[in-house]
C-alpha positions, 0 to 999 in steps of 0.5 A: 612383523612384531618385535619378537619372533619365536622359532620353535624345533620340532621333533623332541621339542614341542612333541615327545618323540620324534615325528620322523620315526613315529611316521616310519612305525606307521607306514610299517603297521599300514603293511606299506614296507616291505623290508624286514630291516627298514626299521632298524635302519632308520634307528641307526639312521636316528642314532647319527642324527643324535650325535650330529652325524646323520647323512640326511639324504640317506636318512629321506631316502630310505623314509620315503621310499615307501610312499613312491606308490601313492599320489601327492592326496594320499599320501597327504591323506594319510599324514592328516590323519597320523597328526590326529592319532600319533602326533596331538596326543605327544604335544607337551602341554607346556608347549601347547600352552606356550604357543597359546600364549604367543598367538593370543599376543599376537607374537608371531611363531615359527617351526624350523625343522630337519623332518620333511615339510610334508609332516612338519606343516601339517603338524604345524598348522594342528598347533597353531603355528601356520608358518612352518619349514622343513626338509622338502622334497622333489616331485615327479608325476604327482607323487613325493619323491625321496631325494631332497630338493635345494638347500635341507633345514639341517644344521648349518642349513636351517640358518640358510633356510631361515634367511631365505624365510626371513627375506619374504617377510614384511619385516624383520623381527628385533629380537628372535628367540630359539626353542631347541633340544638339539646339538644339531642346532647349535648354529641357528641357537648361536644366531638367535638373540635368546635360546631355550633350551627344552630337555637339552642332549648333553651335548647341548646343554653343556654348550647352554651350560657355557653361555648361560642359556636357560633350560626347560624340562617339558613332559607330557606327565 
């Protein structure tokens, strides 16, 4: 591994929105929910997540109920095409550009993200990032459930999950630096040698405010 590892957030970092939300509004315009609430219960679900609060076993058991009818292909299927549709055309161009960048230096990148590993490594890989961690989930009969398997990449726990990655590789980086929008990451950003953040929460940016650490304003304008 080269010198510097650069670790990216995902949802709200290097995409406009959150992905987790954008898949839920899918299964429900794919008539794939049947409860009238879900939606709303997913917002509120979000809403804790905004404040550093959220219950994500609750939150990963309400999102992916709906897919316990469908095969492991399927839903895959389904999640390629949604990357094509939803998610590529709410990528930032600094971001695109940025990972560009790395790639073309040979810098190696990574995704750590609190969504589910099976939107976050499709997502991945559509940006040029081929090594990707996210939330996982069990499997039964061929089909994802919704109750998540070992440790969740979740505040506290996507240092966790970032170790265990680190000790597969051939080699430990020098220096890593963090992308992040997100209280939820405070942890890893207070592991990381250099943070950016990108459109900081003000919980955030007033943590980067006291540290000095730089901040970015990426939009898709």
């Amino acid at each position: 591994m080269s010198a510097s590892l650069h670790i990216f957030d995902l949802d709200n970092t290097l995409i406009d929105g959150d992905s987790s939300t954008w898949w839920s509004e899918y299964l429900v315009r794919e008539g794939l929910v049947d409860d009238a609430r879900y939606l709303a219960r997913e917002a509120a679900l979000m809403e804790d997540y905004a404040h550093g609060s959220m219950d994500l076993h609750q939150y990963v058991a309400l999102t992916l109920s709906p897919l316990a009818a469908m095969t492991i292909p399927e839903v895959d299927a389904r999640v390629a095409r949604w990357v094509d549709d939803v998610i590529l055309p709410r990528v930032y161009p600094q971001a695109r550009e940025l990972i560009q960048t790395l790639n073309a230096q040979g810098q190696p990148t990574l995704v750590i993200s609190a969504s589910v590993s099976l939107l976050v490594k499709p997502i991945a890989r559509a940006l040029g990032i081929n090594e990707a961690i996210g939330v996982e989930v069990r499997t039964r009969d061929n089909r994802y459930s919704n109750c998540i398997s070992g440790t969740p990449s979740y505040q506290q726990g996507k240092i966790t999950r970032f170790n265990a990655w680190r000790e597969t590789q051939a080699a430990a980086p020098e220096t890593v630096t963090f992308y992040t929008d997100s209280i939820n990451d405070l942890p890893l950003c207070l592991q990381a040698d250099k943070v950016v953040l990108v459109n900081p929460c003000p919980q955030l940016r007033a943590q980067g405010e006291a540290r000095q650490w730089p901040a970015v304003s990426w939009s898709l304008a």
